[in-house]
N, C-alpha and C positions, 0 to 999 in steps of 0.2 A: 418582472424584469430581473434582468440579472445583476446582483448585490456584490461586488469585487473587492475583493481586499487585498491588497498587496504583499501587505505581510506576510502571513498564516495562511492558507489555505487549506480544504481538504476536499475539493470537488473534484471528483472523476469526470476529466475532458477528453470529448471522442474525439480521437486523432483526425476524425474527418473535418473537423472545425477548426483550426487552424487559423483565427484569423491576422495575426501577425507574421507566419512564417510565409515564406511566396513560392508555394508548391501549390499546384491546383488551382489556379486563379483561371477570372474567367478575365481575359484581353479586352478592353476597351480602345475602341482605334481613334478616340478624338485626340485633338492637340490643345494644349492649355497655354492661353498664353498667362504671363506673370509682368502685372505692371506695378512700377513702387506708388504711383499715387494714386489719385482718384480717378483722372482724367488721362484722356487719353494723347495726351503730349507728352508724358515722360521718359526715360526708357522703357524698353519692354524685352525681357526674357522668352522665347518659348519652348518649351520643352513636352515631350511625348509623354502620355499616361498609357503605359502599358499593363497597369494591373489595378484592380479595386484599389480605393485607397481606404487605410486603416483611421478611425477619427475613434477616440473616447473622450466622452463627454462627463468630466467630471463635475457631478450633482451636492452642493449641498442643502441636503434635505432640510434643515434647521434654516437656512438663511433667511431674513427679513420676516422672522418671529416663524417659520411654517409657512410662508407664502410661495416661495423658491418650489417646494416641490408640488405644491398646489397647480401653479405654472406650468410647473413640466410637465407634470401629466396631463396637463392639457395641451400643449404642444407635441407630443409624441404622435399623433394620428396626421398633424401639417407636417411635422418634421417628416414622417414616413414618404407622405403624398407630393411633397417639394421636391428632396432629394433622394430618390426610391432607385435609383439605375445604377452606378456607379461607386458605391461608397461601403466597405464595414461598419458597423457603427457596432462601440459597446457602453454601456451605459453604466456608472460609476459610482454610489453613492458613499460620501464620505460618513465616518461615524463618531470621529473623535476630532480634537484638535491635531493639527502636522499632517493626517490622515490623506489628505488632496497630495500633499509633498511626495509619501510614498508609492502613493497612485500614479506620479507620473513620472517617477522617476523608473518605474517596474514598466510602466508601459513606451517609454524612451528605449530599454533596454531592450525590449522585444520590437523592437520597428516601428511602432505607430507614426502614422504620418502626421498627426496632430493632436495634441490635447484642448480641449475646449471647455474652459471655467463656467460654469453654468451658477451664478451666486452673485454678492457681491466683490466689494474690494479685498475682503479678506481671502474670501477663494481663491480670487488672480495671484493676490500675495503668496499663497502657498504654491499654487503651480507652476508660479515666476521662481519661486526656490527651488521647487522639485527639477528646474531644469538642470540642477549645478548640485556636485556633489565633491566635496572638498576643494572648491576654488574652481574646478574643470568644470564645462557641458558635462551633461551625462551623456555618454557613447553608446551608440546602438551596438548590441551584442553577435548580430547579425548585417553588420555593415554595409553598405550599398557605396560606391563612387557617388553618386547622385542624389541618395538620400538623405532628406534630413528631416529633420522633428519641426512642426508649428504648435502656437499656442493662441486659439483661439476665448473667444470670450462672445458668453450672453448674458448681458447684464441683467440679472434680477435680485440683484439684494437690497438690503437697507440704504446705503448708501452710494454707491455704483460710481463714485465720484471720478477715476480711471477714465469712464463710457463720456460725460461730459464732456471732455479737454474734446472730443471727436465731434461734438452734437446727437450723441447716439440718446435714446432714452430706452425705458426699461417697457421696451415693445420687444417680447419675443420673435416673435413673427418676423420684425422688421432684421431682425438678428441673424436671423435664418434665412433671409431673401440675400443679407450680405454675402452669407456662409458661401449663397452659391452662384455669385457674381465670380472668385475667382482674381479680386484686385487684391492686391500685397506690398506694404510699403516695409521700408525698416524705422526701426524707433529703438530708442539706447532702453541701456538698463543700470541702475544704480546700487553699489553695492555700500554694504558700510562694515568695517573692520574695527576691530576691539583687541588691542595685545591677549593675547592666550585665549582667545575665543573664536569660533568657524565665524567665518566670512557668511551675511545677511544683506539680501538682496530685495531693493524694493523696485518698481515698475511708477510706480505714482507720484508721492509726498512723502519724505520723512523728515519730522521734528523733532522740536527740541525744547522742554521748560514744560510752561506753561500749556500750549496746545496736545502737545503731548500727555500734558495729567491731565487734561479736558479727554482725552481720548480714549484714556486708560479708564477713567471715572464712567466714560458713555458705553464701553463696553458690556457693563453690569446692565444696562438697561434698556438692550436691544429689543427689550419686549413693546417697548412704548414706539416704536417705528424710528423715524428723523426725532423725535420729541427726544431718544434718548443724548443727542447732540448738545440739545439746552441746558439737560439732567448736570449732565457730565461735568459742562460750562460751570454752572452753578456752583458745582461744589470744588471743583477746581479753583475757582474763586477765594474759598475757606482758607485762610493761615496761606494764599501767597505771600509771596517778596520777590521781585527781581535780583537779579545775580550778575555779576560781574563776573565778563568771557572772554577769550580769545581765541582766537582764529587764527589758522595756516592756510592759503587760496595757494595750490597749484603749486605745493612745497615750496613757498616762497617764507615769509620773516612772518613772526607771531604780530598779530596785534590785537589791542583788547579795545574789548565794546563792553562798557559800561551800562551796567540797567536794565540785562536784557532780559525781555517779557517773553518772547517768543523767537525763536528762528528754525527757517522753515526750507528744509531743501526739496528744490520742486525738477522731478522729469515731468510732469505736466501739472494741470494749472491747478484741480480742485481737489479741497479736503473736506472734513466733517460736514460732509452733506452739503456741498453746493457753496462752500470759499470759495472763493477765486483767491487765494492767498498767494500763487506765481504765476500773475498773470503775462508774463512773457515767455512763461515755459514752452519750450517744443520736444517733445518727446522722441524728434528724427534728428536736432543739428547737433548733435556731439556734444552739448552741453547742461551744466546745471543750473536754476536757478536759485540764489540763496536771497532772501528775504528777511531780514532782523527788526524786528521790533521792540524800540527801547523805551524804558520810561512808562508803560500804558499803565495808567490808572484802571479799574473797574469802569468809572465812567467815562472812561474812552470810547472802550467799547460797546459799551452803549451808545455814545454821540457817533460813532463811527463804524455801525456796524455796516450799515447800508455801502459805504466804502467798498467792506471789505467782499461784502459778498458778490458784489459788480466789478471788484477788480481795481476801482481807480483809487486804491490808497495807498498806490506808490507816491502820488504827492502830497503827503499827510508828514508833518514834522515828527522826526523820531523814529520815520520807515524809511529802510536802506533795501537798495536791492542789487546785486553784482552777478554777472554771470563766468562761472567755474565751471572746471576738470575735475578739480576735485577740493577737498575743506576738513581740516581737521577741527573739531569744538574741544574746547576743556573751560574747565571752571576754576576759577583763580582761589578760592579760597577750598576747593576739590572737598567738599562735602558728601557729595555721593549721594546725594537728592537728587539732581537733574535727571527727569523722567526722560527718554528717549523712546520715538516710535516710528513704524516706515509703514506703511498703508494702509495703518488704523490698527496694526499689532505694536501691542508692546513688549522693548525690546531689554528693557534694563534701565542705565543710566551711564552717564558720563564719565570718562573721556571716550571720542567715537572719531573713527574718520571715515567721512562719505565720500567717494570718488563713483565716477563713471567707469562701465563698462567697456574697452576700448572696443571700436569696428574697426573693422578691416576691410576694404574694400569694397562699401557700401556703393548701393543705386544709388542713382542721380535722384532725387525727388522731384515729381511733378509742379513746377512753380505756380500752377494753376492749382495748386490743391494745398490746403495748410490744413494743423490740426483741430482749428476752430471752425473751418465751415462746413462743418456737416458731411465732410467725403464718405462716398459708399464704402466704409473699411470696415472689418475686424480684425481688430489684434493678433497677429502671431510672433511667435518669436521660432527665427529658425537657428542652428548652427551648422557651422559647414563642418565638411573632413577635415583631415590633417591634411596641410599642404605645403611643400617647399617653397618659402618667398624670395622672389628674385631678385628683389631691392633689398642690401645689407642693410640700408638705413630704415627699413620699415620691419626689418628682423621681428618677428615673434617668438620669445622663448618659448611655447606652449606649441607653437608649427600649426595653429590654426582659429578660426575665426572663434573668441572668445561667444560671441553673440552678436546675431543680427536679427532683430525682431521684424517679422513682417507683419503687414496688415492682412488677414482672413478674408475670407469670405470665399471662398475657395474655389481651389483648385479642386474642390470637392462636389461634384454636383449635384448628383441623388444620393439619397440611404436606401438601401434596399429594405423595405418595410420586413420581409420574411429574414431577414438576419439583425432586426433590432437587437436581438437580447442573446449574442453568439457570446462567447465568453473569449475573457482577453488573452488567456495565455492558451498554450497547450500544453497537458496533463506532463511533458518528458521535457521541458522547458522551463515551466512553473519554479521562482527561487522565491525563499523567504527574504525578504528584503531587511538587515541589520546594520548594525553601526560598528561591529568589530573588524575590526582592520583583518588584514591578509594575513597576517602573522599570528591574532590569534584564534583559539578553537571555539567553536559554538559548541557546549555539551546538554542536548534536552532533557531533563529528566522529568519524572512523573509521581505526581503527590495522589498517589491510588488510596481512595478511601471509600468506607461503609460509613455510610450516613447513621444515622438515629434510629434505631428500632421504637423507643418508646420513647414519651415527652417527660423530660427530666422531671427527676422529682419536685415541687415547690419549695421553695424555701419556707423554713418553719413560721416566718414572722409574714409573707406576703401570704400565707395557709391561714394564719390566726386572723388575719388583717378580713379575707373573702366569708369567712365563719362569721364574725361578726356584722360585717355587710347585708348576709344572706338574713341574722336574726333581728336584725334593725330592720328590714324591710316588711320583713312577716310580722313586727309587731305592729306595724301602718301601714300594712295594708289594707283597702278596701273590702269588706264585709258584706255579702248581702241580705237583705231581711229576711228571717226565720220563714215568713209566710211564704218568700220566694222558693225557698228550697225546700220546705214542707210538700210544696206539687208535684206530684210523681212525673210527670213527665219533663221536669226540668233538674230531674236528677240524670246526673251522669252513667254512663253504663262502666264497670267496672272492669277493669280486665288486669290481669297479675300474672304475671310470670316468675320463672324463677329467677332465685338471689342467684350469680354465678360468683365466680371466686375472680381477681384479677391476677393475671400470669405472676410469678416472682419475677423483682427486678434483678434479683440475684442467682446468677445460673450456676451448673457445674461447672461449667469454664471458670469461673469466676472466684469458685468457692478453689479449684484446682488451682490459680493462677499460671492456665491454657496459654499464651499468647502468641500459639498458634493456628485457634478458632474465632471465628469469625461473630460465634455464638457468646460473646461476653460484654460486658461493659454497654449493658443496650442502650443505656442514657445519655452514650456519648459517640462523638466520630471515629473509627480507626484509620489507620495511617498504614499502609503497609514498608516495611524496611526490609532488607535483603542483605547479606553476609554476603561480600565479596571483595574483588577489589577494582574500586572506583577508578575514574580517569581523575589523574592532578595527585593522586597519593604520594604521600611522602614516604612510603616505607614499601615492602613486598610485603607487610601481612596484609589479610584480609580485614576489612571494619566494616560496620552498617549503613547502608547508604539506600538511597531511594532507585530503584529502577531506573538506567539510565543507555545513553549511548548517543556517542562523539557525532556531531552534522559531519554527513561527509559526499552522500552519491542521494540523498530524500530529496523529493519534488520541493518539500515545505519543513521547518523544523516540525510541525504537527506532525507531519510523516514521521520525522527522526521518532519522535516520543510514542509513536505508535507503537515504532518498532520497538522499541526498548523493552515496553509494555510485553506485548506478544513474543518475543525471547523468553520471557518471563513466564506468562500464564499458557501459553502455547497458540491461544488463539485470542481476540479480543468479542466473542459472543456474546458474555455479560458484562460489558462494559460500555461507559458514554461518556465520551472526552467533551468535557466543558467549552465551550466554544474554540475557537482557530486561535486564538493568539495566546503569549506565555501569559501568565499569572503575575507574574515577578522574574525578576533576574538577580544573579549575586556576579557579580567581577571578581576574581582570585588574582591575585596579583603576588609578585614573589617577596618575600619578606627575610629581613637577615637570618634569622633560626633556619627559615629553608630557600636558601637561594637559588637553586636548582627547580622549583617548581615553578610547572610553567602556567603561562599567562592564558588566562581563558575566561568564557562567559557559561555561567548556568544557567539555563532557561527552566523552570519550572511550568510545567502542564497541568490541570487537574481532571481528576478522571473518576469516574463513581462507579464504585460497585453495582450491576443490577440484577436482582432477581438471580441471585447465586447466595448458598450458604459455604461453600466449600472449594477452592482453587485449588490446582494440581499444579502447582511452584512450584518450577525445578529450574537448572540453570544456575542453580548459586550455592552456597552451600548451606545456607541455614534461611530462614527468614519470621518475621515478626510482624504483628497485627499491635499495634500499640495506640494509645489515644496521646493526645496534644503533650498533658503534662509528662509521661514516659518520653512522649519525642525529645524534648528539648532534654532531658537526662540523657540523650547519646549525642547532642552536638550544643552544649554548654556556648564554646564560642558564639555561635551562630543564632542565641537563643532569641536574642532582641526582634533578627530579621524573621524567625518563621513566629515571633508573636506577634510581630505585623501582616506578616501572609496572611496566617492561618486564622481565620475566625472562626472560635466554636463557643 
């Protein structure tokens, strides 16, 4: 299957596969209809499907200990044989944390008609991010009037607690029967703000105290399944106190809430495995619900845990519950302990303000259908275009729908099994997905080195240490009796060869102080550096720098740093770039001594010598093979960060 990464890439895509650009499609002539509920009373949209539609299904592999992709790969052969007629499909595995966020934000930008969370709660959580990129939707790069992005979901994680608020359980199959049913409701989205920090978006529950360092604690111990819920509980338990809070509802007057154990904003109802902690939450009426819990003892929650997990301990002394637009939390004695969390990720700590995502213009919802009984949904979230509003009083500064999340199941009917595994971009489209703004420059460069010829010498005392080992063992070792080894035929047969000499670790290069061969310093890594002049110099002389050159027209920064490379050596034959993505990055920023320099990001790449003793470097005007400790004698400043990069 096909392994996507958004960021880095360097696969060669045949321009005949395409499948986010709408050249070449094959026409489907059916009509979709689109209803917001379950049932078939509510409004209803229809519109024409005139081309495949684009679905990538973001996997993570690790979720609910390795089961997640257990799962999926068994679902891939129903997946193909359900929805086999009308649909692209690319298959997405994430590999690090954020990872899902940048997948779908790279696959928003190319068209995709849906992204679909294939994990638990924490997958949706990134996907629900990856919709929004500095406060806005992410905008399709190839726009349509009509089009827009969903966010599907198939719940197979640890905790799935999202799929609940619906009645969904963690039945692939049944996931996929939704996929192609084709109903779509809307449902909010919640975001939460922190002065001087990006705006974070949760779809679920996000807390505050206490549940939230039960959350942060259960994190560690995803391996034990739901059990690690109780883990977390438990030690969360350890050195609490309640704290005295206050609250802003809906930018109105502060007030404080004494004692508080817990407070919990809910767009739907369950958390850590199966709470019902807001239980009036609906996930479609425009608002939030906040739940405070004050005062609780350790044995509270024990006498009351059954409450909470059924929901009915809103009428429990000490549990408040309000429903809000929006809530600012702060902590009165502002300690900077209050854990904060939004769909099982932890986000920080306190002061935080949670508000709703505004709609615009939302469907009617099906009154025959709520988010507790069980309606044939999945989740999406769609955005609309930009559009001129014709009521001054509902003006949108933004000119369009912030978010309207519909329910799945789609408008997608079949996968076409022979285009499972098509790849997401194409090869002349393909961007590296980064976080530096418009203004500043992405520069790749390339940390080219020669590995280890020979294994470093031992240290004198770890040498004395094996010497002694070896004669302490031969003096207790096992012996066998004379009469054994008297019998010629339980003598060994002999065989000797000759003594050889081992190579000198010390070469002419070496003895020369060469540092322009390749042939020196075998016991250790070289680095190669290059005489010229860098991008961000502060001067017009030349200085030593690594192989480099400015993102500017590459598919991928991989690409950039290819290139950089191959200017260099002329071609990249022996050479193996260490996987897709940078190593490291350094921010330059302008500083009083040079105010004139400009602002940029360096990517570092690593790239290894292979099966080459000698390069034909040209392109600069001097250049150098040095090891670690020489490097950092030409960039003294800088010495700290390449002793963290570089391990040798």
């Amino acid at each position: 299957m096909l392994r996507y990464s958004c960021c880095i890439s360097n696969r060669s895509y045949e321009a005949k596969h395409p499948p986010f650009l709408r050249a070449q499609r094959r026409v489907s002539s059916g009509r979709i209809t689109l209803c917001s509920g379950g049932g078939g009373g509510g409004a209803t949209a229809v519109v024409s499907s005139s081309r495949l539609r684009d679905l990538v299904f973001v996997v993570n592999p690790q979720g609910a200990n390795g089961r997640t992709a257990k799962e999926w790969k068994k679902l891939l052969p129903y997946l193909r044989s359900r929805l086999g007629e009308d649909c692209n499909i690319c298959e997405s595995l994430t590999s690090v944390p954020s990872h899902a966020i940048d997948i779908t934000r790279e696959a928003i930008r190319d068209g995709a008609d849906a992204v679909i969370a294939v994990g638990g709660d924490g997958t949706l959580h990134e996907v629900v991010n990856g919709f929004f990129w500095e406060g806005k939707p992410v905008g399709n790069l190839n726009s349509e009037a009509s089009h827009s992005a969903a966010l599907g979901l198939i719940p197979l994680g640890t905790g799935s607690d999202f799929a609940r608020t619906f009645g969904w359980l963690n039945d692939p199959c049944e996931a996929v029967e939704r996929i192609a049913k084709g109903i779509r409701s809307r449902v909010d989205v919640g975001v939460i703000d922190q002065e001087g920090r990006d705006s974070h978006y949760f779809i679920n529950v996000a807390d505050v105290h206490l549940s939230a360092k039960a959350g942060f604690y259960a994190s560690k111990y995803k391996k034990f399944g739901n059990l690690c819920y109780v883990i977390g509980a438990l030690q969360a338990f350890m050195g609490h106190d309640n704290r005295d809070m206050r609250i802003k509802v809906n930018g109105g007057e502060w007030e404080v809430y004494p004692q508080v154990t817990a407070l919990c904003v809910g767009n739907a109802k369950y958390f850590g495995g199966g709470v019902k902690i807001t239980p009036n939450a609906d996930p479609g009426n425009g608002n939030l619900e906040v739940v405070v819990l004050q005062d609780f003892k350790w044995y509270d929650f024990i006498l009351k845990l059954h409450k909470l997990y059924n929901g009915t301990h809103l009428s429990v002394n000490n549990v408040s519950s309000r429903s809000v637009q929006s809530i600012e939390v702060e902590e009165i004695s502002e300690s900077g302990s209050i854990y904060v969390q939004s769909d099982g990720e932890h986000l920080g700590f306190l002061p935080r303000k949670f508000q709703l995502v505004r709609i615009l213009g939302s469907h009617p919802r099906d009154p025959g259908s709520s988010p507790g009984n069980g309606a044939n949904r999945n989740l999406v979230v769609r955005f609309c275009k930009p559009r001129t509003l014709q009521s001054p009083e509902k003006k949108n500064p933004y000119g369009f729908c912030l978010c309207s999340i519909l329910s799945t199941t789609s408008v997608f009917k079949r996968l076409r099994s022979q285009l499972l595994a098509r790849p997401l971009l194409e090869e002349s489209r393909l961007r590296g997905y980064c976080t530096s703004s418009s203004s500043e420059k992405m520069v790749a460069s390339v940390l080219f080195e020669r590995l280890r010829v020979v294994i470093p010498k031992p240290d004198p005392t770890v040498y004395a240490f094996q010497e002694f080992k070896f004669n302490w063992q031969q003096q207790f070792r096992r012996r066998y009796p004379d009469e054994f080894l008297d019998i010629a035929k339980n003598r060994a047969k002999g065989e000797y060869q000759m003594d050889y000499v081992p190579a000198p670790r010390v070469t002419e290069a070496d003895k020369n102080n060469d540092k322009k061969s390749l042939y020196r310093a075998l016991d250790k890594k070289l680095y190669l550096l290059i005489f010229g002049k860098p991008f961000g110099a502060t001067s017009d002389k030349p200085v030593w720098h690594f192989p480099e050159k400015v993102y500017d027209s590459e598919p991928t920064l991989r690409k950039c740093a290819e290139s950089a490379l191959k200017s260099v050596l002329g071609d990249l034959t022996h050479t193996y770039f260490v996987g897709n993505a940078p190593m490291a990055h350094l921010a330059i920023q302008p500083t009083e001594e040079s105010p004139d320099l400009p602002s940029y990001k360096r990517f570092f790449f690593k790239c290894s010598v292979v099966a080459a003793s000698k390069y034909n470097i040209s392109n600069c005007e001097d250049f150098l093979w040095v090891t670690k400790d020489e490097l950092l004698e030409f960039f003294p400043e800088q010495a700290d960060f390449f002793n963290k990069m570089i391990i040798s």
